[in-house]
C-alpha positions in Angstrom: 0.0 0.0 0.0 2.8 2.2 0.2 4.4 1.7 -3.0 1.0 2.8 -3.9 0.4 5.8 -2.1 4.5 7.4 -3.0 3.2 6.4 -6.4 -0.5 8.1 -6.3 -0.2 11.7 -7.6 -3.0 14.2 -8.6 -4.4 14.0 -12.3 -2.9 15.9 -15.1 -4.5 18.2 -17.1 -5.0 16.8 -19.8 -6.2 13.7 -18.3 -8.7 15.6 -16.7 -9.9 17.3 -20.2 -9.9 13.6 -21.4 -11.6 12.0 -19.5 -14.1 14.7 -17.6 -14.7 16.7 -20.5 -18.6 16.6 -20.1 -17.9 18.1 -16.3 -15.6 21.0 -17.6 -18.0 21.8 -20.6 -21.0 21.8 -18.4 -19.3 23.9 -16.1 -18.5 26.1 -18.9 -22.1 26.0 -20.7 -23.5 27.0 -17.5 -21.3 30.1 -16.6 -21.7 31.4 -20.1 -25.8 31.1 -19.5 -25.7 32.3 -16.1 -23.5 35.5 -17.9 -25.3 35.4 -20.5 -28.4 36.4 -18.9 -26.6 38.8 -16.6 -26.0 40.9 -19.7 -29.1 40.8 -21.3 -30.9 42.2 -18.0 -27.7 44.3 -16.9 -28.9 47.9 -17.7 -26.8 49.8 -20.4 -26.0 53.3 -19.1 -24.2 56.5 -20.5 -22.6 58.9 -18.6 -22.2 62.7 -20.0 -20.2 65.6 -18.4 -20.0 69.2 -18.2 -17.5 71.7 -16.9 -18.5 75.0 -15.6 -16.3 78.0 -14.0 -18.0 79.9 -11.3 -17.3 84.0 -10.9 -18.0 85.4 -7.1 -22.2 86.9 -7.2 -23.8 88.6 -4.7 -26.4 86.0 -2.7 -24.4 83.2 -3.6 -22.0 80.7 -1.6 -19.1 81.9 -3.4 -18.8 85.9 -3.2 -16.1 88.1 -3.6 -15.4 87.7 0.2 -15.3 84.0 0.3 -13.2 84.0 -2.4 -10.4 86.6 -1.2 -10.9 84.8 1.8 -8.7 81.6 3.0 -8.3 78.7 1.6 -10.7 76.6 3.6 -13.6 79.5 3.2 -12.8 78.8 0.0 -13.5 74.8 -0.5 -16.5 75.2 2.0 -18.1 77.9 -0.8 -17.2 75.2 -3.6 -18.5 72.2 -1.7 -21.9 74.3 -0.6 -21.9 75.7 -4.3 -21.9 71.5 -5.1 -24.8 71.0 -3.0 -27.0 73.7 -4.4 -27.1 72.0 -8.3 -28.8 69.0 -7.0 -31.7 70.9 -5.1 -35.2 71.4 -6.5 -34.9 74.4 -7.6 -32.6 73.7 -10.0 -34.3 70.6 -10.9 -37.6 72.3 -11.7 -35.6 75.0 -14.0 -34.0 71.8 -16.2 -37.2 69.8 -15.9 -38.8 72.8 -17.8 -36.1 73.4 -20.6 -35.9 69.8 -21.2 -39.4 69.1 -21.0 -39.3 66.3 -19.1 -38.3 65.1 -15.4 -35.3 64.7 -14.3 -33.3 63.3 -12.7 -35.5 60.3 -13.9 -36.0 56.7 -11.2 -32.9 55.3 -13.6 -31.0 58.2 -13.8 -28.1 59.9 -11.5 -26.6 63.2 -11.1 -23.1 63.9 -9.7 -21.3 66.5 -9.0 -17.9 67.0 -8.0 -15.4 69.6 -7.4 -11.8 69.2 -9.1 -9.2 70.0 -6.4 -7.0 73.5 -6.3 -9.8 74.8 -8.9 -13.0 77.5 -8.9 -14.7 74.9 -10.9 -17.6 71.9 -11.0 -17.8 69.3 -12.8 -21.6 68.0 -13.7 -21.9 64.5 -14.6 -25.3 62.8 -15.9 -26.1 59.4 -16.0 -29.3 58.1 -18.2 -30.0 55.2 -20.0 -29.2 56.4 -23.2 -26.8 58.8 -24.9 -28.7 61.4 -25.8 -30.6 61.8 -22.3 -27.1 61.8 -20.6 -25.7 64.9 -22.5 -29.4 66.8 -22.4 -28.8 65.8 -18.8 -25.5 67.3 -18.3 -25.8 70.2 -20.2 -29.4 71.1 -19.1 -27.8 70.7 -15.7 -24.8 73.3 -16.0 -27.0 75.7 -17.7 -29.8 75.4 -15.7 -27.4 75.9 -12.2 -26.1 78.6 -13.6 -29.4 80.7 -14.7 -30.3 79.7 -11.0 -27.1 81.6 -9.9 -27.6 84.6 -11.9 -31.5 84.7 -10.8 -30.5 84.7 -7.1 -27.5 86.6 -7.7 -29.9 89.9 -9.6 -32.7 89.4 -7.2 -30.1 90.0 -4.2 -28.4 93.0 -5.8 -31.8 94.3 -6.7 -33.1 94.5 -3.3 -29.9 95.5 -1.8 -30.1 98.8 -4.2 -33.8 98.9 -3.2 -32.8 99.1 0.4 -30.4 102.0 -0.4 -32.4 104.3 -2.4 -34.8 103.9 0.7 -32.0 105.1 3.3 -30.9 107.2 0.3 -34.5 109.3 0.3 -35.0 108.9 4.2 -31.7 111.0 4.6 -32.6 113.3 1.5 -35.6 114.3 3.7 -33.8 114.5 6.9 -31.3 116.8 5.3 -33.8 118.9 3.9 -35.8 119.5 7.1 -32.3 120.2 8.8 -31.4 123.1 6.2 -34.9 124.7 6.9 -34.3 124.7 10.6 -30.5 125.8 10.5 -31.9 128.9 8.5 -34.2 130.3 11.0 -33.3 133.1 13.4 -31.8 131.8 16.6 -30.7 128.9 14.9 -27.6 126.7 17.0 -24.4 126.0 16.2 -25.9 121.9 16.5 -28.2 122.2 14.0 -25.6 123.5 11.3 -23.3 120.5 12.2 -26.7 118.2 11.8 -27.2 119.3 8.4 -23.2 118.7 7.5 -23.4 114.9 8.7 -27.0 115.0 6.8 -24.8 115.5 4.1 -22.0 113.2 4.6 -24.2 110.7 4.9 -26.6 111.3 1.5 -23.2 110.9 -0.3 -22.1 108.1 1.3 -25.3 106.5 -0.3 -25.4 107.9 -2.6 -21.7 106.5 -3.3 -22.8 102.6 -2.2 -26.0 102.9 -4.7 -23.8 103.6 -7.5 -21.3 100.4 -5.9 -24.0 98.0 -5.8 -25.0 99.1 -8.7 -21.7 97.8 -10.4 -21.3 95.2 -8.9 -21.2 92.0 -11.5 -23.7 89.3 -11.8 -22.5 86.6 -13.8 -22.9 83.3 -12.6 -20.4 81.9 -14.5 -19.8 80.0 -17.3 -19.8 76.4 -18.7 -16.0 76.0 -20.2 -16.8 72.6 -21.3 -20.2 71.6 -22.6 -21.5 68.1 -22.1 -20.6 65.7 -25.5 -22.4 63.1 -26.6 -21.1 59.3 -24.9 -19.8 57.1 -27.7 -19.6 53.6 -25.4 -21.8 52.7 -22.3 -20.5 52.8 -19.0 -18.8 49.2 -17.4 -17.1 46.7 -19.6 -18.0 45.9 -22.7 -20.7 42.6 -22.4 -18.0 40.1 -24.4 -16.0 40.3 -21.8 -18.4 39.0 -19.0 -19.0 36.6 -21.4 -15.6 35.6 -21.9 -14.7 36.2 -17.9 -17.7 33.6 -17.4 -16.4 31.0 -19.8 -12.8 31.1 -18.6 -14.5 30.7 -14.9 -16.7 28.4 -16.0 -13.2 26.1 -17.7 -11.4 26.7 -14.1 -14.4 25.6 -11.9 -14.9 23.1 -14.0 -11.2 21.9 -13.9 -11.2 22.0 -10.4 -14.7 19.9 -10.4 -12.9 16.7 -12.9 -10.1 17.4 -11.1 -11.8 16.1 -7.9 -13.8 13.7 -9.5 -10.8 12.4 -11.4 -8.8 12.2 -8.0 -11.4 11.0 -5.9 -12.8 7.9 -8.8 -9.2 6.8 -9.1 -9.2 5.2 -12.1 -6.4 3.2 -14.0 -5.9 5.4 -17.5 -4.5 3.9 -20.6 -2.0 6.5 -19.7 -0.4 5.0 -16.9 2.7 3.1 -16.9 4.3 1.1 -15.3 5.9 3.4 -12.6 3.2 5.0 -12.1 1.3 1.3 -11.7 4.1 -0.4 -9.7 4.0 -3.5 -12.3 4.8 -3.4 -15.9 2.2 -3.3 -18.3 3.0 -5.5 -21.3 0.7 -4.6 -23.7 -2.8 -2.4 -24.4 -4.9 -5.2 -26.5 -7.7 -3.7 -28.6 -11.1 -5.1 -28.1 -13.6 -4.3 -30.2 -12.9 -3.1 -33.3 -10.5 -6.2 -35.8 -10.5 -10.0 -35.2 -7.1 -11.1 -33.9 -7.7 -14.2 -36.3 -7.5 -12.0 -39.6 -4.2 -12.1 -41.8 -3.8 -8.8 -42.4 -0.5 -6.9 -41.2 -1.6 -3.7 -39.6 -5.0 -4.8 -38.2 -4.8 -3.3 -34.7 -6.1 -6.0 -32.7 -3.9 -8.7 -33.9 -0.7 -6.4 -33.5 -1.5 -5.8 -30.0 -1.7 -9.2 -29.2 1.4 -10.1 -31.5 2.8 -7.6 -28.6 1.3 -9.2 -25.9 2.9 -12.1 -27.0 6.3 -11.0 -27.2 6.4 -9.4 -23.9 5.4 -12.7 -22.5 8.3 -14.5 -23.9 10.7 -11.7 -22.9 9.8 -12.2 -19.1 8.8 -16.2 -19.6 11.3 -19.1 -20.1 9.9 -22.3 -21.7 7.9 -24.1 -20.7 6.1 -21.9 -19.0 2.3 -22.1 -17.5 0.6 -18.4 -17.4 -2.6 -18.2 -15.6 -5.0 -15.3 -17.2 -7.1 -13.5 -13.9 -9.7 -10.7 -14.4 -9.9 -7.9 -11.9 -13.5 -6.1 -12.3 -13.9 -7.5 -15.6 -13.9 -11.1 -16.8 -12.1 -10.4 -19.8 -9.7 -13.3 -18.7 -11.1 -15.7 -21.4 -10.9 -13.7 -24.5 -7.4 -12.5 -23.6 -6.3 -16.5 -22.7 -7.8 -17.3 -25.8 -6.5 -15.2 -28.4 -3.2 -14.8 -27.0 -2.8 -18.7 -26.9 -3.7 -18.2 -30.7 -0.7 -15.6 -31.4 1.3 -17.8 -29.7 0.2 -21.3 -32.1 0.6 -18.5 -34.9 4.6 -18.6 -34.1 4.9 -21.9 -34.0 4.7 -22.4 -30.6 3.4 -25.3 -28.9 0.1 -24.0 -26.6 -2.5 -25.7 -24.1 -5.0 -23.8 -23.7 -7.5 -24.7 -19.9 -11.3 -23.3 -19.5 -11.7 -23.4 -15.9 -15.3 -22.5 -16.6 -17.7 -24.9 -16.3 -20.8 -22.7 -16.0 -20.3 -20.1 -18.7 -17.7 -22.1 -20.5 -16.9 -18.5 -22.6 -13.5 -20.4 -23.9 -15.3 -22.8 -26.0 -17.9 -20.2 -27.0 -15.1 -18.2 -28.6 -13.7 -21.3 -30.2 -17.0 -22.4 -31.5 -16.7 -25.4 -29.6 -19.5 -27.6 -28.6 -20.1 -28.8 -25.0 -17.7 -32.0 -24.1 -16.1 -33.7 -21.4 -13.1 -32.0 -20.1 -11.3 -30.1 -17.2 -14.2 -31.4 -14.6 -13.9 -35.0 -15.7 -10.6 -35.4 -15.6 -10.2 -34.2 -12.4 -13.2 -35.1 -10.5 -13.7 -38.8 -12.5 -9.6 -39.5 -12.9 -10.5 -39.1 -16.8 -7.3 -39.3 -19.3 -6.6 -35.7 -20.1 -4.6 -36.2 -23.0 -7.4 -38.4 -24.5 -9.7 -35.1 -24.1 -7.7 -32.6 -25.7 -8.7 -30.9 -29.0 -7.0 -29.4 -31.6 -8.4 -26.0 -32.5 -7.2 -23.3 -34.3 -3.6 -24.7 -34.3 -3.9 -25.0 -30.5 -4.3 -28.2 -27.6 -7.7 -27.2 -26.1 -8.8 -28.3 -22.6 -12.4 -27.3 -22.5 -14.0 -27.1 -18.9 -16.3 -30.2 -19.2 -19.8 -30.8 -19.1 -20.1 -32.1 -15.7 -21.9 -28.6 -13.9 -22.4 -30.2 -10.3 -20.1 -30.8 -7.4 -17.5 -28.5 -9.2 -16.8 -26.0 -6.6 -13.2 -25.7 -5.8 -12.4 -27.5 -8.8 -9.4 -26.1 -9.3 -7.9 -26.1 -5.6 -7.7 -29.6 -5.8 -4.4 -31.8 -5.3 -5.7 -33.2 -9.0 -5.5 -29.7 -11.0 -2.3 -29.0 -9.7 -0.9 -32.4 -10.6 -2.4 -32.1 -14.0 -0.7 -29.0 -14.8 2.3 -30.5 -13.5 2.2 -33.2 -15.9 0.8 -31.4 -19.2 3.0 -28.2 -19.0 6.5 -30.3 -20.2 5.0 -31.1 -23.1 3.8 -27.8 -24.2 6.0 -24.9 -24.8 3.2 -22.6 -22.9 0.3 -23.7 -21.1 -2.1 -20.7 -20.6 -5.3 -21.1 -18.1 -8.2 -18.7 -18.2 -8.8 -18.8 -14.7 -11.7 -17.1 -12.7 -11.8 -13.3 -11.4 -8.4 -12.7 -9.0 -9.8 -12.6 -5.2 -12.4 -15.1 -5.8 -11.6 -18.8 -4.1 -11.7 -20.6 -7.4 -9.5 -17.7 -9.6 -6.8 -17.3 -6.6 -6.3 -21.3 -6.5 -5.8 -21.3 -9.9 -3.4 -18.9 -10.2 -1.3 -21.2 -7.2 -0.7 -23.9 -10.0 0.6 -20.9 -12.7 4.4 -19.8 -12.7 2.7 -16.6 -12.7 0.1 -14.5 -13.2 -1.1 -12.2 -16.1 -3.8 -8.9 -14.7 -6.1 -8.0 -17.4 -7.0 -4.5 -16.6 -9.7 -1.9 -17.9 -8.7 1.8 -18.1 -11.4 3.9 -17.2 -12.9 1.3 -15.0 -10.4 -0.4 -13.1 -9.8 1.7 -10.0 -5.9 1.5 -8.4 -7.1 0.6 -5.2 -8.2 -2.6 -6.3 -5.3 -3.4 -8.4 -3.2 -2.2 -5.6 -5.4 -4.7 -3.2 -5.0 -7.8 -5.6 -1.2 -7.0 -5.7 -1.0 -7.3 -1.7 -2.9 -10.4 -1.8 -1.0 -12.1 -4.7 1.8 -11.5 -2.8 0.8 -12.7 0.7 -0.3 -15.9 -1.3 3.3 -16.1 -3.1 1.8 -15.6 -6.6 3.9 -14.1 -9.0 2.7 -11.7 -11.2 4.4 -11.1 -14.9 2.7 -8.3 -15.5 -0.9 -6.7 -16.7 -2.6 -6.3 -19.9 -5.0 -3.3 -20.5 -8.4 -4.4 -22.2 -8.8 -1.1 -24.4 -12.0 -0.8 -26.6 -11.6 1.9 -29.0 -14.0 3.6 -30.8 -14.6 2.0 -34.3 -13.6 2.8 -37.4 -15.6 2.9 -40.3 -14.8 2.9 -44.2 -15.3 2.5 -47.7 -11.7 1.5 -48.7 -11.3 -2.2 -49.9 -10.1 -4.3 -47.7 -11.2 -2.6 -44.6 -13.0 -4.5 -41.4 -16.3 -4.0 -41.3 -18.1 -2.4 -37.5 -18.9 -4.3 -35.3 -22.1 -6.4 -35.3 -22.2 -5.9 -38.7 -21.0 -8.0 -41.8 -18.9 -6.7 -45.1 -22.3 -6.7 -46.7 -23.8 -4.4 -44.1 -26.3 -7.4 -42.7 -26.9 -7.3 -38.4 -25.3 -10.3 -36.5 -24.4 -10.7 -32.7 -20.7 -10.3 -32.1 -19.9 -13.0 -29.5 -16.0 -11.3 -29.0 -13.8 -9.5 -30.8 -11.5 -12.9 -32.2 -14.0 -14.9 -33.3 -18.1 -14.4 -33.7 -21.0 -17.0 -34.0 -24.5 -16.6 -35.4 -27.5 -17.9 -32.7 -29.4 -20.8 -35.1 -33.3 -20.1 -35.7 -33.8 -22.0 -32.5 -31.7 -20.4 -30.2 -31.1 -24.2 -29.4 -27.8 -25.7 -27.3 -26.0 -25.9 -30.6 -23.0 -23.8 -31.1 -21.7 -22.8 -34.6 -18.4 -20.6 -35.0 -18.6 -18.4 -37.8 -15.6 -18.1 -40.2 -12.2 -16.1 -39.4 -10.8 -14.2 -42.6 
């Protein structure tokens, strides 16, 4: 188990893409709808501004003495100058010009003062271009008639006020004249009528100062254009920000599910395995059996083959085990062919007596075998077939009293006495863990693991190693059961898909070396159909 763990690492990326695609895709098709109707109900809004440059008026926040005065008098005028655009009043005047309310429920008006400056800056936000510069510019224009209302209506009553002192004193220096001009008349009423005097042209002097006095507001230096792009980010890049969220999350997701499933890959070698893999063997797609060169089924077992005498002296017996999969018979089968192929001398043993899947790839019929031999003392080599250029054992016919057939004293001396003859004796034996499959594999030199990518997990295989070697099997290595997609075509010569025949007609495919047609009857009768 430790080899195992120093040898488990996280998934690659790729393998994650491979193998969890739907996951990351989802993931992805999801994000881009959940964005996707994010932008269609995310408002589009413009935003429009104006600059204006304020002059000191009379009535205003901003007068000549708050802005002679300090620096902080100064920013307070500005900031209360700020305030007094977004009050009703000034509302009321735009809403007239424009004709319309504003600012509307969907609309926004800031404004803001640039630092170290006499100015404001208006900005208007609307839902459309158009409304966003009427609203900025009606804004501006509209604060400063405001300004130069309030600023005329103060210096009107202020001069109002002193042509009223003005005409009081005018009246007061009249009636002092009249009574310094009578007989008897002080010394105190002459000086009365001089500061009478005084004072008349003092108004008379602060009239004609009010009187010039400026009232312009202002001006707008800068008049609100027209927005050429909508406020935020452009809507293709939420939709690309979602999709590359939605490939990450989804990463993360197959990532996880990848780790936590902990499937053997076609991928994985044999470091990463801790046992050498010998060959990947195609399934599905080209009959071993067929002649042809580059067929891809028979050169993977022509692989097979090789590896096995590499790592496998002669004679040799080789005991084929199954982990989640019984795939131990087809693989026994056809590589025992491969092997008869170059000339090799091969026994081939069906431990099966209930499915007997050895002789159904064969095309063999139903005979005594395996069971009699060793439960009836039968002569084995009397019972041995010759069958595609191999020595065939079958499993028998005897389907009762067979458990623990193959842990018997019997098998094993069987075996013992057959393999010298042959230059590799090959047993399909049961699924590896199960009573019947481990005993078998006791009687083999070793042991070959057919494994399933994609649905073999490592913890198994990791378990069935530990138990192998507790019960001192050897194990030559494992062979990958890979069913690729198949191929079709036109071109002469090519295989046809499977369950079908050259000539396009349906017909059950019994295994990928050799097929058989069910009769009418769907009797006990077995028929092997014909290997090009």
């Amino acid at each position: 188990m430790d080899q195992f763990e120093q040898s488990r690492r996280l998934p690659s990326i790729g393998s994650v893409m491979r193998h969890q695609k739907n996951v990351v895709l989802a993931c992805v098709a999801v994000m881009l709808a959940l964005a996707t109707a994010f932008v269609i109900y995310l408002p589009t809004t413009y935003t429009a501004a104006a600059a204006v440059l304020l002059s000191p008026a009379p009535g205003n926040p901003l007068t000549a003495e708050a802005a002679s005065a300090g620096v902080v008098q100064m920013t307070v005028a500005l900031e209360t100058e700020a305030q007094l655009i977004r009050t009703p009043a000034v509302a009321e005047i735009v809403s007239d010009d424009l004709g319309r309310l504003v600012p509307d429920s969907d609309e926004r008006l800031v404004v803001t003062v640039p630092s170290n400056t006499q100015m404001l800056e208006v900005s208007y936000t609307a839902g459309s271009a158009e409304r966003a510069r009427e609203g900025a510019q009606g804004f501006a224009e509209g604060y400063l008639a405001f300004r130069a209302e309030r600023a005329a209506a103060v210096q009107e009553t202020r001069i109002e006020r002193l042509n009223e002192q003005l005409a009081a004193t005018d009246i007061s220096l009249r009636a002092a004249i009249v009574q310094a001009g009578e007989a008897g008349a002080s010394a105190y009423e002459s000086q009365q009528v001089q500061l009478l005097a005084d004072r008349l042209a003092q108004l008379s002097n602060s009239v004609s100062a009010e009187e010039a006095i400026g009232t312009d507001p202002g001006t707008v230096i800068s008049d609100a254009a027209l927005p050429t792009r909508s406020n935020g980010f452009p809507k293709w890049l939420y939709l690309g920000a979602a999709a590359v969220l939605g490939l990450v999350v989804g990463l993360g997701i197959g990532l996880l599910r990848e780790w936590r499933r902990d499937l053997l890959r076609e991928s994985d070698n044999s470091g990463d395995l801790g046992i050498p893999v010998l060959a990947q063997v195609h399934l599905a797609t080209e009959p071993v059996l067929a002649q042809k060169a580059g067929l891809a089924t028979h050169e993977s077992y022509r692989r097979l083959r090789t590896a096995v005498i590499a790592n496998g002296p002669r004679p040799y017996v080789l005991a084929v085990t199954g982990l989640d999969t019984d795939l131990s018979a087809e693989i026994a089968t056809n590589l025992s062919i491969v092997f008869a192929e170059a000339k090799f001398k091969v026994l081939l043993v069906s431990t099966d007596t209930q499915e007997r899947s050895v002789e159904r790839l064969l095309g063999v019929e139903r005979r005594t075998g395996l069971a009699e031999v060793v439960l009836e003392g039968a002569s084995a080599r009397e019972l041995l077939i010759e069958t595609r250029g191999i020595s065939l054992l079958t499993a028998g016919v005897r389907t009762h009293d067979v458990d623990d057939l193959t842990a018997t004293s019997s098998f094993r001396a069987l075996i013992d006495d057959l393999h010298q003859e042959f230059d590799y004796v090959v047993i399909a034996a049961g699924p590896a863990g199960s009573a019947d499959g481990d005993s078998t594999l006791l009687t083999a030199d070793s042991a070959l693991l057919v494994l399933t990518p994609g649905a073999t997990r490592r913890t198994l295989l990791v378990a069935t190693m530990e138990r192998l070697a507790r019960l001192g099997v050897a194990t030559i290595g494992t062979v990958n059961a890979i069913r690729p997609t198949p191929r079709h075509g036109s071109a002469a010569g090519a295989t046809a898909p499977t369950g079908m025949t050259a000539h396009g007609s349906h017909r059950r495919r019994r295994s990928p070396v050799v097929e058989r047609e069910d009769t009418a009857t769907r009797g006990d009768r077995v028929h092997a159909t014909s290997i090009d």
